[in-house]
PQR file with spaces between the fields and no chain letter, atoms N, CA, C, O and H, PARSE charges and radii, in Angstrom:
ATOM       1  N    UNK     1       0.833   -1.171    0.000 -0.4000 1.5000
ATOM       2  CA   UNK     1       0.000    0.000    0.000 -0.0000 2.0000
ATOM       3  C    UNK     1       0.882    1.241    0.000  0.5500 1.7000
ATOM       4  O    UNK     1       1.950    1.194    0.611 -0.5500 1.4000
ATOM       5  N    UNK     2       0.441    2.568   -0.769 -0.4000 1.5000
ATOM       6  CA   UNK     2       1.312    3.335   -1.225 -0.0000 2.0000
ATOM       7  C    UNK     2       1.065    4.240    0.398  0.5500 1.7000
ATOM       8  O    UNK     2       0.032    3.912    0.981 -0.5500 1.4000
ATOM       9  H    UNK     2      -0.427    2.606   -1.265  0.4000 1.0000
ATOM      10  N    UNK     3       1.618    4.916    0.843 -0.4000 1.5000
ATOM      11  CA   UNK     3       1.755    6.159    2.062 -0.0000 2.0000
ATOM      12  C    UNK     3       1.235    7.094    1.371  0.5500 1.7000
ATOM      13  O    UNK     3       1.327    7.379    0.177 -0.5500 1.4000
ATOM      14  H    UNK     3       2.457    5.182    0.369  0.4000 1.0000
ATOM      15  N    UNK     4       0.476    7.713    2.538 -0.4000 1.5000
ATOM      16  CA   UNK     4      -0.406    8.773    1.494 -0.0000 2.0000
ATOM      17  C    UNK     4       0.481   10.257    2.180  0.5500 1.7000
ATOM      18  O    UNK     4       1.203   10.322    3.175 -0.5500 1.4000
ATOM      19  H    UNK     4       0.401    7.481    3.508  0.4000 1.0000
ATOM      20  N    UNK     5       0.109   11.245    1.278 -0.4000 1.5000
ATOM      21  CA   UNK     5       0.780   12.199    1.703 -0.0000 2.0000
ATOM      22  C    UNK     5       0.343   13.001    2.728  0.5500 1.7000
ATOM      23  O    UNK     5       1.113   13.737    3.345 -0.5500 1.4000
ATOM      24  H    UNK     5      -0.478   11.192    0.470  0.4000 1.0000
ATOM      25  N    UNK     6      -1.160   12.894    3.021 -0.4000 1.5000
ATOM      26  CA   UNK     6      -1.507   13.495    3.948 -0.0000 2.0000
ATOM      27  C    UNK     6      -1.951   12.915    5.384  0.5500 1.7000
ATOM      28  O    UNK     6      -2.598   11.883    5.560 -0.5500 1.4000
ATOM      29  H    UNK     6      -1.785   12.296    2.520  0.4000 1.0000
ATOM      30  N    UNK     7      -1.477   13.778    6.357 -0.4000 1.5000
ATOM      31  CA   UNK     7      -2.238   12.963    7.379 -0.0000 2.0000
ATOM      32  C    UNK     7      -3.609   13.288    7.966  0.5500 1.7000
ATOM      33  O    UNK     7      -4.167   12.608    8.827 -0.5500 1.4000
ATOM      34  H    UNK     7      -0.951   14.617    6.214  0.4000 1.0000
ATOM      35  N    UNK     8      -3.901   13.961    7.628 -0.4000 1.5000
ATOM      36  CA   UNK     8      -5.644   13.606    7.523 -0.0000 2.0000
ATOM      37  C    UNK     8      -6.441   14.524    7.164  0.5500 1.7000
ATOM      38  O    UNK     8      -6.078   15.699    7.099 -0.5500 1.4000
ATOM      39  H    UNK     8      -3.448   14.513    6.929  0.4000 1.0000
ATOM      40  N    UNK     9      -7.717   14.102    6.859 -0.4000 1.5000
ATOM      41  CA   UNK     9      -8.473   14.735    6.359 -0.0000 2.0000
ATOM      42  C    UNK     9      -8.566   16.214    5.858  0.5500 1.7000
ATOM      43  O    UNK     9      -8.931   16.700    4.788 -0.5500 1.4000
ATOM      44  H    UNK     9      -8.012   13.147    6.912  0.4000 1.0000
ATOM      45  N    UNK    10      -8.144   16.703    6.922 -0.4000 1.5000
ATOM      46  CA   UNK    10      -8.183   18.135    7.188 -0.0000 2.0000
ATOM      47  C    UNK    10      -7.367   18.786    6.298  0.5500 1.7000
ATOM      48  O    UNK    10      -7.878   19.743    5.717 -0.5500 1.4000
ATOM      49  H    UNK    10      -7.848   16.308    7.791  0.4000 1.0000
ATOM      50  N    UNK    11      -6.035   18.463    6.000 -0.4000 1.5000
ATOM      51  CA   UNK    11      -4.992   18.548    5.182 -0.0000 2.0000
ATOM      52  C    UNK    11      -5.854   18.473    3.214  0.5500 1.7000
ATOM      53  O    UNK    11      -5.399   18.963    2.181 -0.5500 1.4000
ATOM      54  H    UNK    11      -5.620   17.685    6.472  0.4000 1.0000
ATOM      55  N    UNK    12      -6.612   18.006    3.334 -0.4000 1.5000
ATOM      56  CA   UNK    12      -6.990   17.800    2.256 -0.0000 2.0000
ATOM      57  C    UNK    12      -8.152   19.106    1.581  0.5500 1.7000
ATOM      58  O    UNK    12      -9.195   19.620    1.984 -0.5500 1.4000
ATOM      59  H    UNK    12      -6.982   17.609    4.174  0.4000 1.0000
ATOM      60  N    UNK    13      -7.033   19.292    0.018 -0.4000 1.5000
ATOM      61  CA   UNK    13      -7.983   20.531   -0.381 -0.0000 2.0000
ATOM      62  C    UNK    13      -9.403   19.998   -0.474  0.5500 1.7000
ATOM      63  O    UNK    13      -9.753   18.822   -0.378 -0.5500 1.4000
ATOM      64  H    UNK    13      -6.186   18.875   -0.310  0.4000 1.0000
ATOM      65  N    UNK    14     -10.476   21.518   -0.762 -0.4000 1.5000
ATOM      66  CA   UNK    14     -11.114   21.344   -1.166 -0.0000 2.0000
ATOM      67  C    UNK    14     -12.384   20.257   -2.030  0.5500 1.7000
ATOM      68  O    UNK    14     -13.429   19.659   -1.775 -0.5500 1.4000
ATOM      69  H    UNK    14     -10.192   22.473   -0.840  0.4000 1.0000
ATOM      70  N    UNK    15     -11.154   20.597   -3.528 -0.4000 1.5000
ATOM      71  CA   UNK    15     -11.399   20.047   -4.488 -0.0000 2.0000
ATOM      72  C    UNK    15     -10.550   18.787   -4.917  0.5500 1.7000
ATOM      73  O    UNK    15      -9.594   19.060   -5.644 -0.5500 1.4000
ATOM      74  H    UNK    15     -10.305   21.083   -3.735  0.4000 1.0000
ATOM      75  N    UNK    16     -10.748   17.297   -4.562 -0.4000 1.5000
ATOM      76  CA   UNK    16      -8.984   16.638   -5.245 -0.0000 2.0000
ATOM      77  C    UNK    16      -9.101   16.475   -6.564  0.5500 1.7000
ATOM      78  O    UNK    16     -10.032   16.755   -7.319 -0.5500 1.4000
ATOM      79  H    UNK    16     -11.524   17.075   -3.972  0.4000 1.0000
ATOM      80  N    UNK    17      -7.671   15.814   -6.834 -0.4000 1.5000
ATOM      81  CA   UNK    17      -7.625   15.341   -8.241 -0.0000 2.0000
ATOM      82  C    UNK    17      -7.410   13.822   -8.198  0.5500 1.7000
ATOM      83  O    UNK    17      -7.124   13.210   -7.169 -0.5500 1.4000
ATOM      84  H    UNK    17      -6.915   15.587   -6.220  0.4000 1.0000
ATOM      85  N    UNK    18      -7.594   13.203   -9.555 -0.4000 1.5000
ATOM      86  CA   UNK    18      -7.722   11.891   -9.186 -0.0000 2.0000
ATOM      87  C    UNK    18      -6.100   11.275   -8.921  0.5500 1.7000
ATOM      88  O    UNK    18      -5.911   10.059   -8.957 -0.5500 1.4000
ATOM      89  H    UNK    18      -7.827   13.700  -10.391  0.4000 1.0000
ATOM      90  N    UNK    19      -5.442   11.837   -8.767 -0.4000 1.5000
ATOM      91  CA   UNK    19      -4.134   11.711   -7.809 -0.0000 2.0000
ATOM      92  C    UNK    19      -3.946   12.075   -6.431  0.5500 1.7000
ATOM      93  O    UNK    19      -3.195   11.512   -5.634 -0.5500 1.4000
ATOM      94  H    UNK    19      -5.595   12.825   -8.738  0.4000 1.0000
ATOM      95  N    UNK    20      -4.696   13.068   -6.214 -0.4000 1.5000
ATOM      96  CA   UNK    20      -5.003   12.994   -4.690 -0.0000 2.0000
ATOM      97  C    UNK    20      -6.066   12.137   -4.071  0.5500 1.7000
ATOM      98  O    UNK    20      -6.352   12.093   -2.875 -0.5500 1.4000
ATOM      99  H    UNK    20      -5.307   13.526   -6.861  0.4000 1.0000
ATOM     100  N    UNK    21      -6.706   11.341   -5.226 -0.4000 1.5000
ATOM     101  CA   UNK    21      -7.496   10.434   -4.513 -0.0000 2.0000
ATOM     102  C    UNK    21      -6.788    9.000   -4.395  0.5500 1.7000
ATOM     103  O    UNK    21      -6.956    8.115   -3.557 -0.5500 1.4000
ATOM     104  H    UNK    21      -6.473   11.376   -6.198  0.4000 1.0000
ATOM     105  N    UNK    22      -5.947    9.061   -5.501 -0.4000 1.5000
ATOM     106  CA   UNK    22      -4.822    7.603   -5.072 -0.0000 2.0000
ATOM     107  C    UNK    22      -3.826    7.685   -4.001  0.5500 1.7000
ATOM     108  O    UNK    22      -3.417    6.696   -3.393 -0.5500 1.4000
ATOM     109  H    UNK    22      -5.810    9.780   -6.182  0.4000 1.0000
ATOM     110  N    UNK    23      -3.374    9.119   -3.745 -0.4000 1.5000
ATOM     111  CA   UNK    23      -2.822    9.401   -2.446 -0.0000 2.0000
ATOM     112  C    UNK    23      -3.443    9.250   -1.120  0.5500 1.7000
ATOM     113  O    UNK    23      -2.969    9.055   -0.001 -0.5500 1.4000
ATOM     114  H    UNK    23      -3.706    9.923   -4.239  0.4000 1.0000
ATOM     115  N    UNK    24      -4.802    9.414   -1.630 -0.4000 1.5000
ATOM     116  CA   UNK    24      -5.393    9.011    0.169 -0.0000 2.0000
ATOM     117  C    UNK    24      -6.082    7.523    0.011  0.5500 1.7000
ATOM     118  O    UNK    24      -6.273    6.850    1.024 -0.5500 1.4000
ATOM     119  H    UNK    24      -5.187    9.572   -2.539  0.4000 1.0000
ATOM     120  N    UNK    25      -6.327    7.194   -0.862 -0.4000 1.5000
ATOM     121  CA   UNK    25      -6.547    5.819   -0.437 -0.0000 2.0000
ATOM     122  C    UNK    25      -5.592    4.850   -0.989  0.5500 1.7000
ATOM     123  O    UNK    25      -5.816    3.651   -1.150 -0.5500 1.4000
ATOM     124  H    UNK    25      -6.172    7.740   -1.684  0.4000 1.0000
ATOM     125  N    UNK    26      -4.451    5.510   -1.280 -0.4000 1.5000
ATOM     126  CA   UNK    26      -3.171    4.023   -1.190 -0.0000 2.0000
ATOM     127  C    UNK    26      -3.215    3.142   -2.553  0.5500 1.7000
ATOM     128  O    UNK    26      -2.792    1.987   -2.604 -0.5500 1.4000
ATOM     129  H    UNK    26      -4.270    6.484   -1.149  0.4000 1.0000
ATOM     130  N    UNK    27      -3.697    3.736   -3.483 -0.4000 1.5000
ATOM     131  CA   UNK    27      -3.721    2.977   -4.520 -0.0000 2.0000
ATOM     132  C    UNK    27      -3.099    3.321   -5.873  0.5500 1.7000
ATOM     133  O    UNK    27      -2.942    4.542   -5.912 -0.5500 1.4000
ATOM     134  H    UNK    27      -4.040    4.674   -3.441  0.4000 1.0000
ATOM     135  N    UNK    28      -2.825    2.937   -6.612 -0.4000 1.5000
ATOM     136  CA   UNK    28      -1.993    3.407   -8.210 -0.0000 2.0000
ATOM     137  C    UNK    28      -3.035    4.617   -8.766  0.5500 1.7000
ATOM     138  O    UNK    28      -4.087    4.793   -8.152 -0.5500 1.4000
ATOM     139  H    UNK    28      -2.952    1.945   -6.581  0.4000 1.0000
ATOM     140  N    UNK    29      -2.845    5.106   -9.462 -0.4000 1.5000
ATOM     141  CA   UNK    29      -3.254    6.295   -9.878 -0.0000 2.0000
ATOM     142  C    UNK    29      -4.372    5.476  -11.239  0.5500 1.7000
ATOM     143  O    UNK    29      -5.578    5.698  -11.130 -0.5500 1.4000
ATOM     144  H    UNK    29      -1.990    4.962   -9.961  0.4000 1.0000
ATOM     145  N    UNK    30      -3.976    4.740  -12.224 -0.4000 1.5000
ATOM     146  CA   UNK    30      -4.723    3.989  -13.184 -0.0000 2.0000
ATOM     147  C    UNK    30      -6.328    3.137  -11.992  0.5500 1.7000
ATOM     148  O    UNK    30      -7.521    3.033  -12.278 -0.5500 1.4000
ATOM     149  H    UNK    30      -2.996    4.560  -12.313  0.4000 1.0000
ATOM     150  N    UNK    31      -5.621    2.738  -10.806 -0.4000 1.5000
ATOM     151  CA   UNK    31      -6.775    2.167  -10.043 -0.0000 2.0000
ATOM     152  C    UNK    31      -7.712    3.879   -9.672  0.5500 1.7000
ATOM     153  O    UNK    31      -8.935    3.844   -9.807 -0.5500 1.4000
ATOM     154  H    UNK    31      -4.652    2.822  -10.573  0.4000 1.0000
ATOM     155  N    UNK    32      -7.301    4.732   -9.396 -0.4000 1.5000
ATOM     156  CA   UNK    32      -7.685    5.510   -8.862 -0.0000 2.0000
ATOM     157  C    UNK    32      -8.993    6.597   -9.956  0.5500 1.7000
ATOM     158  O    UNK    32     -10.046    7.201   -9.755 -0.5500 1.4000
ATOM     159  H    UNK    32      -6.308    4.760   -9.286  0.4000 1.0000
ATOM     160  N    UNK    33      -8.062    6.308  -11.114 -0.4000 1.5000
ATOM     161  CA   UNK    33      -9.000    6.650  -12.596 -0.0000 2.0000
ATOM     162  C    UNK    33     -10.232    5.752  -12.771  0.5500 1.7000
ATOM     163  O    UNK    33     -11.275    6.161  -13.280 -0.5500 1.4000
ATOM     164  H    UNK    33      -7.206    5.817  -11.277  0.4000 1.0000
ATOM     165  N    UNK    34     -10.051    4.531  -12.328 -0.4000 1.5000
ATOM     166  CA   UNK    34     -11.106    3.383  -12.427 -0.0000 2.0000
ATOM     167  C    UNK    34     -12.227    3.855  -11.092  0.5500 1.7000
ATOM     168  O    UNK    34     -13.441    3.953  -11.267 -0.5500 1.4000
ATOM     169  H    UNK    34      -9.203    4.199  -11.915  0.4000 1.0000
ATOM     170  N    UNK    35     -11.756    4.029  -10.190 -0.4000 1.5000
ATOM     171  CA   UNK    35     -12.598    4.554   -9.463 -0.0000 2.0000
ATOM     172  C    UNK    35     -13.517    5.477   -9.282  0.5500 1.7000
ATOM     173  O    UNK    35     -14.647    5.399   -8.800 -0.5500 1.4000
ATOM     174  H    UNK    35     -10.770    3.949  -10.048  0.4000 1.0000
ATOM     175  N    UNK    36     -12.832    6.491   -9.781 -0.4000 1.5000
ATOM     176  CA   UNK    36     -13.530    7.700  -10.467 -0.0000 2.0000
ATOM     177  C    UNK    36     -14.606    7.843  -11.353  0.5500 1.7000
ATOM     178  O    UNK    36     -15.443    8.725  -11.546 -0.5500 1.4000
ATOM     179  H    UNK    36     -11.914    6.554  -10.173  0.4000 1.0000
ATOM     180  N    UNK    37     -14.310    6.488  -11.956 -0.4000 1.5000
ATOM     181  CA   UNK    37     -15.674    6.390  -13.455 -0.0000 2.0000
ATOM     182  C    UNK    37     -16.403    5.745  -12.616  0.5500 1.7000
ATOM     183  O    UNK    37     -17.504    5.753  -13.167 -0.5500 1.4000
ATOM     184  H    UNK    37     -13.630    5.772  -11.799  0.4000 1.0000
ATOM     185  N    UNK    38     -16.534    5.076  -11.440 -0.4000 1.5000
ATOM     186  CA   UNK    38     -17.484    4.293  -10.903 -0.0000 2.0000
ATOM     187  C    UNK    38     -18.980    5.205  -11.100  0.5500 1.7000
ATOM     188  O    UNK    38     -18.953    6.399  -11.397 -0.5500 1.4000
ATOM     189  H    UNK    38     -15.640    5.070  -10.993  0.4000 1.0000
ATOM     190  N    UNK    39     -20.084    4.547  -10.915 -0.4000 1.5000
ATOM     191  CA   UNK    39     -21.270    5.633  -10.951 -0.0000 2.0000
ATOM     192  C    UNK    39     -21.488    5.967   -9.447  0.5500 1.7000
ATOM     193  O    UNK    39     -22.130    7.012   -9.349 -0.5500 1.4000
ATOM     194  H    UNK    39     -20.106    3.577  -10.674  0.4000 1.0000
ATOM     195  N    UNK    40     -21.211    5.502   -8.416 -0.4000 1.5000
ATOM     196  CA   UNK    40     -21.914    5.782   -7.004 -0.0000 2.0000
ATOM     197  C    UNK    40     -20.043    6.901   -6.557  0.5500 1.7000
ATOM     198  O    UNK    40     -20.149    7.748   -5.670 -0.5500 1.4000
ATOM     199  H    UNK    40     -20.690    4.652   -8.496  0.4000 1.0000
ATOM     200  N    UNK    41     -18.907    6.762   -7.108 -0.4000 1.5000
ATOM     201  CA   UNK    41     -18.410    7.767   -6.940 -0.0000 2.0000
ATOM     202  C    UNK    41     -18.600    9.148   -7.290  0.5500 1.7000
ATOM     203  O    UNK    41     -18.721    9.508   -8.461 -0.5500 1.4000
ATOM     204  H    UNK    41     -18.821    6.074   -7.829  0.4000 1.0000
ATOM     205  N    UNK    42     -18.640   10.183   -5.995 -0.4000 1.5000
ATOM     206  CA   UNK    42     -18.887   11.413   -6.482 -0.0000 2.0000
ATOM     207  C    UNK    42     -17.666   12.188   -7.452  0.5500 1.7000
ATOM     208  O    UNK    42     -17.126   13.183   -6.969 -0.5500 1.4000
ATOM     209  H    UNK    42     -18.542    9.890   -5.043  0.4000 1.0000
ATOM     210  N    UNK    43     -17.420   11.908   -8.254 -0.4000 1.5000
ATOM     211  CA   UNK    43     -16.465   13.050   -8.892 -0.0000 2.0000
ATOM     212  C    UNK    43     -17.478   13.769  -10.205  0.5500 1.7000
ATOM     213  O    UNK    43     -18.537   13.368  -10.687 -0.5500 1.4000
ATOM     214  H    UNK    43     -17.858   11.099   -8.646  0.4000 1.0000
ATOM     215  N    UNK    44     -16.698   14.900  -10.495 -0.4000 1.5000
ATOM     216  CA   UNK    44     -17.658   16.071  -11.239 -0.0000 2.0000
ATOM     217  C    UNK    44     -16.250   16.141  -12.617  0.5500 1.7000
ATOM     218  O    UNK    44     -15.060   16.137  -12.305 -0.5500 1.4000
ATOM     219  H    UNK    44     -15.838   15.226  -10.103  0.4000 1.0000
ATOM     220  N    UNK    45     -16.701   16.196  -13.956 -0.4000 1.5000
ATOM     221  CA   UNK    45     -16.143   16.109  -14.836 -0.0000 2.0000
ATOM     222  C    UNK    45     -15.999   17.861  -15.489  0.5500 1.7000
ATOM     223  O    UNK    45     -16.968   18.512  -15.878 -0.5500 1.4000
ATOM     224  H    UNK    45     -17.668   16.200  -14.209  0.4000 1.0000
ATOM     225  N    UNK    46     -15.018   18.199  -15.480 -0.4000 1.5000
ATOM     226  CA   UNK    46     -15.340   19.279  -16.373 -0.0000 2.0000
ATOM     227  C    UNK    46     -14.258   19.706  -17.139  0.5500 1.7000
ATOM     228  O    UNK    46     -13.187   20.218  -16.813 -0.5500 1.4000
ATOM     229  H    UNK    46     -14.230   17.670  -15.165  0.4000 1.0000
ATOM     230  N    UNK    47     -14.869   19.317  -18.517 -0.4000 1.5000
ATOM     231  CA   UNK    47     -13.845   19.182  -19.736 -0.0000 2.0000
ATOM     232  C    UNK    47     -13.028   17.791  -19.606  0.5500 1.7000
ATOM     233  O    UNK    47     -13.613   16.729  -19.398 -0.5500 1.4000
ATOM     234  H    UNK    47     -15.739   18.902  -18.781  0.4000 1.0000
ATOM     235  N    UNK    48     -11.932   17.869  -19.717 -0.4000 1.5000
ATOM     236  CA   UNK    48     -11.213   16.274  -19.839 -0.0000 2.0000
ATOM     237  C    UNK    48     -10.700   16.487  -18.317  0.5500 1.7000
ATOM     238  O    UNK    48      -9.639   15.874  -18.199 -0.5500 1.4000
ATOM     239  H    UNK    48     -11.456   18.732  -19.886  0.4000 1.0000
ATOM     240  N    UNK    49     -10.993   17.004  -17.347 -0.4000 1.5000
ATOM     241  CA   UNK    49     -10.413   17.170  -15.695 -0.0000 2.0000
ATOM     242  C    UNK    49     -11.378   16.866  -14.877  0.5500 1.7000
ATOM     243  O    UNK    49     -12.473   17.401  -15.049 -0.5500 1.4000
ATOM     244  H    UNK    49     -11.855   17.501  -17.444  0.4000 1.0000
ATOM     245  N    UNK    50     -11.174   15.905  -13.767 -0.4000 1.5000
ATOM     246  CA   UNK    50     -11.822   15.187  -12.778 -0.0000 2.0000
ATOM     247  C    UNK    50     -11.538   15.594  -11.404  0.5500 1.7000
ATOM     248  O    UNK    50     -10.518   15.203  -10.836 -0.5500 1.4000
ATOM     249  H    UNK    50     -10.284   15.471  -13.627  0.4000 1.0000
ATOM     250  N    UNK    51     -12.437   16.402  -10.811 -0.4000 1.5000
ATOM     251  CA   UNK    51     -12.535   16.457   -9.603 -0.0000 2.0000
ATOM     252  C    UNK    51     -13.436   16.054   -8.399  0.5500 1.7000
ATOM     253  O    UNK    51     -14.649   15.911   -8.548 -0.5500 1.4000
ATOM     254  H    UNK    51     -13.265   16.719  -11.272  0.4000 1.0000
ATOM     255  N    UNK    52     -12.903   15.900   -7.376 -0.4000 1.5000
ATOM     256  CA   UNK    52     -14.029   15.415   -6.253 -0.0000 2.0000
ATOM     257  C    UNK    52     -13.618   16.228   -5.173  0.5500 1.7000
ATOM     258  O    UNK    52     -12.531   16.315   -4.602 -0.5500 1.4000
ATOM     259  H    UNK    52     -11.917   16.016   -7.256  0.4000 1.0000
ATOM     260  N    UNK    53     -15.128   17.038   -4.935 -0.4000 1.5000
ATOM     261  CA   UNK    53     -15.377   17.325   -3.730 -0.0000 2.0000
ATOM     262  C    UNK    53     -14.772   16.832   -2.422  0.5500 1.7000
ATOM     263  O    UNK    53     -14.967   15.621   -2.314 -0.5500 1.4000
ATOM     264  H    UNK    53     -16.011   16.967   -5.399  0.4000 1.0000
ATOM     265  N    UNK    54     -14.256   17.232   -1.622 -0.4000 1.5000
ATOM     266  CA   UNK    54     -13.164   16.622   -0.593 -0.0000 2.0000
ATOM     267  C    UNK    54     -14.822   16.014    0.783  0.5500 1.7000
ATOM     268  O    UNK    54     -14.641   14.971    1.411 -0.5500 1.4000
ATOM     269  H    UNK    54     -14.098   18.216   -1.710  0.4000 1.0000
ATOM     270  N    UNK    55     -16.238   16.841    1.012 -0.4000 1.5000
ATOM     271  CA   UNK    55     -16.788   16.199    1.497 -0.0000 2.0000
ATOM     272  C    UNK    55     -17.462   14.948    1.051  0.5500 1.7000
ATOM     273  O    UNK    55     -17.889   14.101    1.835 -0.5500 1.4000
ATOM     274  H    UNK    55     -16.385   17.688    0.502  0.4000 1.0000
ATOM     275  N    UNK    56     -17.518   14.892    0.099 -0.4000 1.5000
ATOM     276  CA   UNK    56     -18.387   14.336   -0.902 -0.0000 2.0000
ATOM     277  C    UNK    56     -17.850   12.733   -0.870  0.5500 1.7000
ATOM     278  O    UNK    56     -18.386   11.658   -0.597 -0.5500 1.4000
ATOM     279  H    UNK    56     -17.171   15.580   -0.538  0.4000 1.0000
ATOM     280  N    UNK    57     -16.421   13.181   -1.325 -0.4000 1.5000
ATOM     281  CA   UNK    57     -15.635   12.011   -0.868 -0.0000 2.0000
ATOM     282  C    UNK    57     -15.446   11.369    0.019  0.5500 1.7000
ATOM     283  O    UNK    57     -15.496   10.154   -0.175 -0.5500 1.4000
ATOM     284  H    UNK    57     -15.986   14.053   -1.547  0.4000 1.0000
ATOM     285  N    UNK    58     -15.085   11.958    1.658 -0.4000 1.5000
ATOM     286  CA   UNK    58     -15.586   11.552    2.467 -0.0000 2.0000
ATOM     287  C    UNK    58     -16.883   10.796    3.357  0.5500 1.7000
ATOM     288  O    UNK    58     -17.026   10.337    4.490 -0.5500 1.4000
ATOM     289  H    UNK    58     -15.045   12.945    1.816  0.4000 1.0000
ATOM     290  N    UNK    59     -17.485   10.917    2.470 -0.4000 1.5000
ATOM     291  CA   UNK    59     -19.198   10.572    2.300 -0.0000 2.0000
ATOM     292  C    UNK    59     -19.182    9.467    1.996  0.5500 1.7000
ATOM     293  O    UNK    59     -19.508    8.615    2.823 -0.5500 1.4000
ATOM     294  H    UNK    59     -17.369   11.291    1.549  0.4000 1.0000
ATOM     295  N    UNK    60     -18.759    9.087    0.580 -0.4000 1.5000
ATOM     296  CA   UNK    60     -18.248    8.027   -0.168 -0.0000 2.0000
ATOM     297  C    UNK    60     -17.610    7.040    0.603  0.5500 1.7000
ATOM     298  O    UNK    60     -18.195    5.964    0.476 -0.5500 1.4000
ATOM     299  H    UNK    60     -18.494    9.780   -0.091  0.4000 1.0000
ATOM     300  N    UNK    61     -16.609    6.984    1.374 -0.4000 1.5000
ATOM     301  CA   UNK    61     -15.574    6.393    1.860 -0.0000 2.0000
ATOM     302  C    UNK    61     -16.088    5.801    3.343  0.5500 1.7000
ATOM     303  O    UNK    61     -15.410    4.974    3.952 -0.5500 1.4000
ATOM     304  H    UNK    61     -16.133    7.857    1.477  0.4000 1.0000
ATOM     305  N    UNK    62     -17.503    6.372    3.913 -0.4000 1.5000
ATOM     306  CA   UNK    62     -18.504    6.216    4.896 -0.0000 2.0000
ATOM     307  C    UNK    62     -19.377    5.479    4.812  0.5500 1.7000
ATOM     308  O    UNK    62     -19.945    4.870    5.718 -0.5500 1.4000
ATOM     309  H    UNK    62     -18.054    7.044    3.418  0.4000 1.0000
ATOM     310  N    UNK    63     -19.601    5.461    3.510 -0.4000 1.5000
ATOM     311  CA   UNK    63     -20.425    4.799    2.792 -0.0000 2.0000
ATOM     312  C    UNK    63     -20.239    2.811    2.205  0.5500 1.7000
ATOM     313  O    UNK    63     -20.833    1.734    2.263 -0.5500 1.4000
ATOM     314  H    UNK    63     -19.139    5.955    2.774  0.4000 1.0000
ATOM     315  N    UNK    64     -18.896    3.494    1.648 -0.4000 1.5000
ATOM     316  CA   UNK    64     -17.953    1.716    1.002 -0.0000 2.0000
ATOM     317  C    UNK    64     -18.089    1.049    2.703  0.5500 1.7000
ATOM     318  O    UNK    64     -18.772    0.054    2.944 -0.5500 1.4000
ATOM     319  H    UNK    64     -18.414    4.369    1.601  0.4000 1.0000
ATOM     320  N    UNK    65     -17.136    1.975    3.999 -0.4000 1.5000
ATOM     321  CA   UNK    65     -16.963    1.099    5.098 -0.0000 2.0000
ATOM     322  C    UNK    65     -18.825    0.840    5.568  0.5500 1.7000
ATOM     323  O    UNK    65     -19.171   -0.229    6.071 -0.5500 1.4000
ATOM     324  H    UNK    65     -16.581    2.784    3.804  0.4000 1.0000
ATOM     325  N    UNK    66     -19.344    1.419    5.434 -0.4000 1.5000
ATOM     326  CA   UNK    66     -20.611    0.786    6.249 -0.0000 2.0000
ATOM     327  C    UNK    66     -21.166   -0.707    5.258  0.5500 1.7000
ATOM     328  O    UNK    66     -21.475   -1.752    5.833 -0.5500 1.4000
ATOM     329  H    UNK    66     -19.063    2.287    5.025  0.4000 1.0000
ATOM     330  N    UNK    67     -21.202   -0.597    4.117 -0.4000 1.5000
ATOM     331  CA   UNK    67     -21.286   -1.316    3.131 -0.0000 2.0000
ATOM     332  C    UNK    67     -20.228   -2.543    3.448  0.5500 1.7000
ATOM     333  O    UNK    67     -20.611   -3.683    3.708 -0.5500 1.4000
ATOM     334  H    UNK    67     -20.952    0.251    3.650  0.4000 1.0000
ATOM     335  N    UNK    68     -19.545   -2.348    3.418 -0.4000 1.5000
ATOM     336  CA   UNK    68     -18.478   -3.810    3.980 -0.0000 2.0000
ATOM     337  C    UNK    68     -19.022   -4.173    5.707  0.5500 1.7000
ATOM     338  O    UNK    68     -19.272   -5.343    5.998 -0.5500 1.4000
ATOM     339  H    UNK    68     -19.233   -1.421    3.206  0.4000 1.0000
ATOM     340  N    UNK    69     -19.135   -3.284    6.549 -0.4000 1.5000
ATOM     341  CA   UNK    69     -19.097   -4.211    8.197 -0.0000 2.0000
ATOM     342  C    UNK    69     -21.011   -4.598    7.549  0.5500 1.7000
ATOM     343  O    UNK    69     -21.462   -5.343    8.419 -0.5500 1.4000
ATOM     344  H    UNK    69     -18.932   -2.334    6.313  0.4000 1.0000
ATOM     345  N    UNK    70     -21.648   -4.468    6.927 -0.4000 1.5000
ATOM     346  CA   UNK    70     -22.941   -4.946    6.496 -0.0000 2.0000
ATOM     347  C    UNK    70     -22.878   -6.541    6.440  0.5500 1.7000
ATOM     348  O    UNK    70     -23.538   -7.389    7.040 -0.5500 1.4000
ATOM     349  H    UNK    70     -21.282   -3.863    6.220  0.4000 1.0000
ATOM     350  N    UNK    71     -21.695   -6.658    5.370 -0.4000 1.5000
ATOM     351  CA   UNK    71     -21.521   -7.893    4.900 -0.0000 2.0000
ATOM     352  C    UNK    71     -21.095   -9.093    5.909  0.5500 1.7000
ATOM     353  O    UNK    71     -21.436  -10.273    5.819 -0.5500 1.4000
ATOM     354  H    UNK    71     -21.158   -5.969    4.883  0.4000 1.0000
ATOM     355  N    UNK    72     -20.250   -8.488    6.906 -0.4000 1.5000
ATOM     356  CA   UNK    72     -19.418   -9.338    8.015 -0.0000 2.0000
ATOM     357  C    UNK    72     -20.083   -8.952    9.099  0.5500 1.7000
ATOM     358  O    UNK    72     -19.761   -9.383   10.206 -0.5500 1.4000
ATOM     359  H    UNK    72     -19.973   -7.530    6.979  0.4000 1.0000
C-alpha cells in the first residue's frame, strides 16, 4: 500500500484530483481513474479534468466502510 501524503483529512484541499485520490486511499493512480468512473463515486467532470469534492468524498468512503461491516 502506497503512504499517502496526507495525514488527515483536514490537510486535504477542497477540491482533489484523481491523484489525490490515489494518495489518500493508497492505490496506483490507473486504479484511482477506475474509481472515479465508478457511478456511485462522487467526482464532477469538467472538460477532460476530474474532480471530487473533498466532502463528498468523504461521504463516499462512509459509505464503502458501512457497506463492507454490512456484509461481516
Amino acid at each position: 500500500m502506497r503512504k499517502s501524503k496526507y495525514n488527515s483529512f483536514d490537510e486535504l484541499p477542497l477540491m482533489l484530483t484523481v491523484e489525490d485520490v490515489s494518495h489518500v486511499l493508497g492505490i496506483g493512480l490507473a486504479h484511482a481513474y477506475e474509481v472515479a468512473h465508478r457511478r456511485d463515486f462522487p467526482a464532477i467532470t469538467l472538460g477532460s479534468r476530474i474532480i471530487v469534492p473533498r466532502d463528498k468524498f468523504m461521504e463516499w468512503i462512509d459509505e464503502q466502510a458501512a457497506k463492507k461491516s454490512e456484509i461481516f
